[in-house]
N, C-alpha and C positions, 0 to 999 in steps of 0.2 A: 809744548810739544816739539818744536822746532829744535829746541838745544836738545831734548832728551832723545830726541831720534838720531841727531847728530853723532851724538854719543855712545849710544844702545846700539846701535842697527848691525854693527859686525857682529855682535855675541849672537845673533838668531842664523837660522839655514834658509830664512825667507822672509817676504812681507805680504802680509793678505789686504789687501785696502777693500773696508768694508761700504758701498756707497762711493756716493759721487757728487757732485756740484756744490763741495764743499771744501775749505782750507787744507784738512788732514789728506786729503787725496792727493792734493800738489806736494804737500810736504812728503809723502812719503815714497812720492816717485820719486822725488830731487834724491831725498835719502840714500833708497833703494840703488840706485844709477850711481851714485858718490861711491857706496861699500861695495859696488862690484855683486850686487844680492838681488838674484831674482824678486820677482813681484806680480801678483796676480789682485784683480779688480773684479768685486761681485759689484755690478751696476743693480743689483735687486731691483728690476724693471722700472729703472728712472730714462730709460733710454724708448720706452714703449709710445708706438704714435698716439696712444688713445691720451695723453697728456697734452700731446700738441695742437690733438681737433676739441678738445677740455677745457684748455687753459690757452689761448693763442696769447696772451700776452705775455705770459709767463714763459712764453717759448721764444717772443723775441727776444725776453732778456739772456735765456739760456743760448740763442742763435751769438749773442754779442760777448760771452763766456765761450762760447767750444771754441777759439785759439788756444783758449788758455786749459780747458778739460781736454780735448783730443789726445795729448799727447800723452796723459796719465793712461790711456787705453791703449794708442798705438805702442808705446815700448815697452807696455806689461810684457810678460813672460804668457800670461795668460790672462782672457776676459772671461770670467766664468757664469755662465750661462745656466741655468737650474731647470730649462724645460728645451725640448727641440723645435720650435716657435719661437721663444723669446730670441734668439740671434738675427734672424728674418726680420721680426718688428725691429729690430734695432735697427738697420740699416734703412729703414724711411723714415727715422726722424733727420739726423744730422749729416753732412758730406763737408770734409773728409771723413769714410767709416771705414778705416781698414786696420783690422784686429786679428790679434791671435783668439777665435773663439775656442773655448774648449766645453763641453758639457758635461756640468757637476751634479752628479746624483744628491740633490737632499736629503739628508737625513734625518730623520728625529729617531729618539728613544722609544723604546716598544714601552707602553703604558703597564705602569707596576700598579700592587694595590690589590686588595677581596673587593671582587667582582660585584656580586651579592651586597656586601657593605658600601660600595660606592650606589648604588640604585638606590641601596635603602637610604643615606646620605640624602640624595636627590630626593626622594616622596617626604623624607620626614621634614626638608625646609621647604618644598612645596608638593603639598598634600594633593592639591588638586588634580593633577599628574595621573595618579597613583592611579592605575586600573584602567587609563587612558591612552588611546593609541598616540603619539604625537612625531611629529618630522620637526628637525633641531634646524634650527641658524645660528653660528657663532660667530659675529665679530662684531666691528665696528659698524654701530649705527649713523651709514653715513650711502649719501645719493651712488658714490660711485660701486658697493657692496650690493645695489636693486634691491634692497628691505623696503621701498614701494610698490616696488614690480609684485613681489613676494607678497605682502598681505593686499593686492588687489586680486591678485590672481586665486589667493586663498578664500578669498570674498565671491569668488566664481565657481568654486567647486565646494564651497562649504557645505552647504545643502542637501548635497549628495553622498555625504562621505560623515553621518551625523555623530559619529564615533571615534574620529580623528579631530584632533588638536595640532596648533602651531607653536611652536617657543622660539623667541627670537631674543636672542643673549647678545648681550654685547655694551658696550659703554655706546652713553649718547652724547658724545662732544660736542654736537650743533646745536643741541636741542629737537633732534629729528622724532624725538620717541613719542612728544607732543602729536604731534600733525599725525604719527601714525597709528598713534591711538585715538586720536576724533574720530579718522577713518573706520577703522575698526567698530566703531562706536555707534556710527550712522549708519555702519553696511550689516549690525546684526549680528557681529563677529567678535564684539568685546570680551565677552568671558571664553571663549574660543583661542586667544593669545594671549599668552604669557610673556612676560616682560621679567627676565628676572636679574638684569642687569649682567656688569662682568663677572665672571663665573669661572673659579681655576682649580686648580689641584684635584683630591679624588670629586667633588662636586661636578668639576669640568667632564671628567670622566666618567662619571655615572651619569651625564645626563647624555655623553655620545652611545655608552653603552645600552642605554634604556631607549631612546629613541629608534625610530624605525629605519631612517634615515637621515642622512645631513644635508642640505638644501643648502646651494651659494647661486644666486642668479646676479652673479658680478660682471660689471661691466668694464673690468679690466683685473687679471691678476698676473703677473711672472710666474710664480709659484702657488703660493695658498697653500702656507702650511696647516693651514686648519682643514685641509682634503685630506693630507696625509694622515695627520691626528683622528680624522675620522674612521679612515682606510686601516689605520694600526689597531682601532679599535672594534674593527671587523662591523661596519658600517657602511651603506651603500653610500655613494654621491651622488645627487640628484643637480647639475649645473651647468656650465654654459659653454659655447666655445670662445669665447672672452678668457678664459682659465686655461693658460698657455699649456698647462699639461693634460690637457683634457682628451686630445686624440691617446693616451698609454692608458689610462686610467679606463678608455672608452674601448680600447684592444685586448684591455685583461676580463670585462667583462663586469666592471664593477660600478660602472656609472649610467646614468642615463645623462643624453648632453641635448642641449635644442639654443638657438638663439639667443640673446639677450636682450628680448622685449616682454612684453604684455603677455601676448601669445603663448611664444617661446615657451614663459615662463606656468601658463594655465598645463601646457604639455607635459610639462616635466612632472605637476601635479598628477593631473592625470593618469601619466605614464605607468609614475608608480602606483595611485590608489588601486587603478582599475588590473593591474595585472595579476593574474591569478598568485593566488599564496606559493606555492611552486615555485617559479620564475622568482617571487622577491627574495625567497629562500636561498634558491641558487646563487641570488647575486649576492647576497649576503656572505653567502659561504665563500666565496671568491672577492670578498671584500680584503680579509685580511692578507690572499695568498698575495694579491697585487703590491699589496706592503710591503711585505718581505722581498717580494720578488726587484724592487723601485727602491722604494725608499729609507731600510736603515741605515744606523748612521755608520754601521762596519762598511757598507758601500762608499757613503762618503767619507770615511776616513782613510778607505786606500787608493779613493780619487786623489784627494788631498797628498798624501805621502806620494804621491807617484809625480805631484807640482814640483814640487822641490827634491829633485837627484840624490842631493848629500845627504838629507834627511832619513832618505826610503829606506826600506829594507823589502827584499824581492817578495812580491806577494802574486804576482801570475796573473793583473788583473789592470788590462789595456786602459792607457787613459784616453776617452774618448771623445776624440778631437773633430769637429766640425769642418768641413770643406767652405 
């Protein structure tokens, strides 16, 4: 990587360094700084305190590293930030913290695909589904995502709601799907959640499209592009304020948000089961406008174009820089 960058780096109009507390990040500020080439640094929330009250050892080794990571951020061109919270959390992990922040609209692609065919996809590889109300979780089966919080909290309003289901998707790298299936098991709520592992393409699709809502009771996210994926899919958010963009998401009208405990998390249940059909309608219909209106990626790609000068071409569309 080191020769090829050496080599490479004048033929581009920029250098994006994706990440941080790693080799390619020094190397390509050295780079950057040698060709005279701007450089901008996505920290994708490695820079957020909820790592450092997490992980406290892990943070002195990263305290005995920031001489050496600081300056990859201090002489970016720009430190791009994906939500208006993430810059804030940034500055109570590490000092020196002084950055050019700018904030970069996320992007994803608006979900392609027959609508219809993606549902029917979803009931005919799990039948069970089919005719069932149910609220999605997608991701990683892991403590920091609250997929505890989640099926205990489900275990609290199950009984009430005897028509609604839970599906909580996602890879189990710890082995976490064990322990939260006993759970489930003991509290009455076993055939009630579904486990249908990692889940993509129109499958992924049809089961945000099919669901009522998308539920994340995480205890730490930068972004969470699995909101937007939900939000493109014209899906309410049902999640926390741990979920750096949770105040835009909660301004357009498309979320419900509550803490990121036990409680918090029975709330957001509730919030949704118990509100009139009405109100989940409306938020639904306002799900996808918040998409468009945030997160496609025509937004982030004339964020982008507007980093680097030589590259642009005028498109009328301020890049929006943080104080």
């Amino acid at each position: 990587m080191w020769s090829w960058l050496q080599k490479n780096v004048r033929r581009f109009d920029g250098v994006v360094i994706q990440g941080i507390w790693t080799f390619p990040c020094i190397a390509g500020r050295i780079a950057a700084l040698r060709a005279g080439k701007d450089y901008a640094v996505f920290p994708h929330g490695s820079l957020d305190p909820w790592f450092k009250e997490r992980y406290p050892l892990k943070h002195i080794k990263k305290l005995i590293y920031w001489p050496i990571q600081y300056p990859v951020l201090r002489d970016a061109s720009a430190v791009l930030f994906t939500s208006a919270l993430e810059p804030d959390l940034a500055k109570q992990s590490f000092r020196p913290n002084e950055w050019n922040a700018v904030l970069y609209p996320q992007g994803i692609f608006e979900p392609e695909g027959d609508v219809d065919a993606q549902r029917e996809l979803l009931y005919r590889s799990f039948p069970q589904l089919r005719d069932r109300r149910f609220l999605l979780f997608m991701g990683r089966l892991h403590v920091k995502k609250g997929c505890d919080l989640l099926v205990q909290a489900f275990a609290r309003v199950a009984s009430e709601h005897p028509d609604v289901d839970l599906v909580v998707a996602g890879p189990d790298q710890q082995g976490f799907q064990a322990e939260l299936q006993r759970f489930c098991a003991a509290n009455g709520i076993g055939n009630r959640v579904h486990w249908p592992g990692l889940i993509s393409g129109d499958l992924k699709w049809g089961a945000l499209r099919s669901a009522e809502a998308f539920i994340l009771p995480s205890h730490q996210e930068n972004f969470g592009i699995v909101v937007a994926e939900s939000l493109a899919a014209g899906r309410p958010v049902l999640t926390t304020n741990k979920v750096n963009i949770w105040q835009e998401v909660q301004a357009d009208g498309a979320a419900l948000i509550e803490d990121d405990t036990l409680d918090g998390t029975e709330r957001l249940l509730r919030g949704w089961l118990e509100m009139p059909p009405s109100g989940r309608a409306a938020m639904t219909e306002r799900a996808h406008q918040c998409y468009l209106s945030r997160y496609t990626m025509q937004r982030a790609a004339d964020t982008m174009k507007q980093l680097f000068p030589q590259a642009s071409s005028p498109s009328g569309v301020p890049v929006p820089h943080i104080a």
